[in-house]
N, C-alpha and C positions, 0 to 999 in steps of 0.2 A: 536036612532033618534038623530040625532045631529042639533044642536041649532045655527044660527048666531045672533052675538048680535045686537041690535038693534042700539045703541050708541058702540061705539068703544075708546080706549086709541087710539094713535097713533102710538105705535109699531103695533097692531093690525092691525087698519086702512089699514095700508101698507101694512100689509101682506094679506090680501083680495084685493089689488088692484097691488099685485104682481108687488111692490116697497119695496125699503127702506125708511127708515122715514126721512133719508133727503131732500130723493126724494119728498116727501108728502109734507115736509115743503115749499122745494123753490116753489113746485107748490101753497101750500096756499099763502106763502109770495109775489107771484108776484099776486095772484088776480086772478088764470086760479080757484080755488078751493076754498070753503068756511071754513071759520072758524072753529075750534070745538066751541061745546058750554061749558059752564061753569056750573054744575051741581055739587050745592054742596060745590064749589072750584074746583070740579075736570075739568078737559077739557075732556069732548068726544065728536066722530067724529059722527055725524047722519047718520049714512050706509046706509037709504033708500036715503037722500039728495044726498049724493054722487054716488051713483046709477044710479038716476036720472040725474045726471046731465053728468055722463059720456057715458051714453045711448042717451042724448042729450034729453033727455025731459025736463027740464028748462033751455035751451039757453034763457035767454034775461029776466031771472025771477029771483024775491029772490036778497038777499043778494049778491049771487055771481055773478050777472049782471052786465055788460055785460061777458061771458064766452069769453076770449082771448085763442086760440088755436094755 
């Protein structure tokens, strides 16, 4: 049985969304993607959020509002 993780690093992250990670960043850094969170010191990425939001179930919600595409 294999496991995805819930929270993701950002090597990870992009590899489930079949990017590179600087792919992942310009997309955080312009505003189209949310933040990781900070957990601990560490930064992960919330897989279900990004999910959702690439599926287009929180266009216009959350922190990453408004979704710029």
């Amino acid at each position: 049985m294999r496991h995805e993780p819930i929270f993701a690093s950002e090597a990870t992250a992009a590899r489930m969304l079949d990017m590179k990670p600087g792919q992942l960043r310009e997309l955080v850094e312009a505003g189209h993607l949310p933040r990781p969170r900070r957990i601990g010191g560490i930064e992960r990425f919330d897989m279900a959020e990004l999910s959702a939001i690439l599926r287009g179930d929180q266009i216009g919600m959350g922190e990453a509002a408004p979704i710029q595409w």
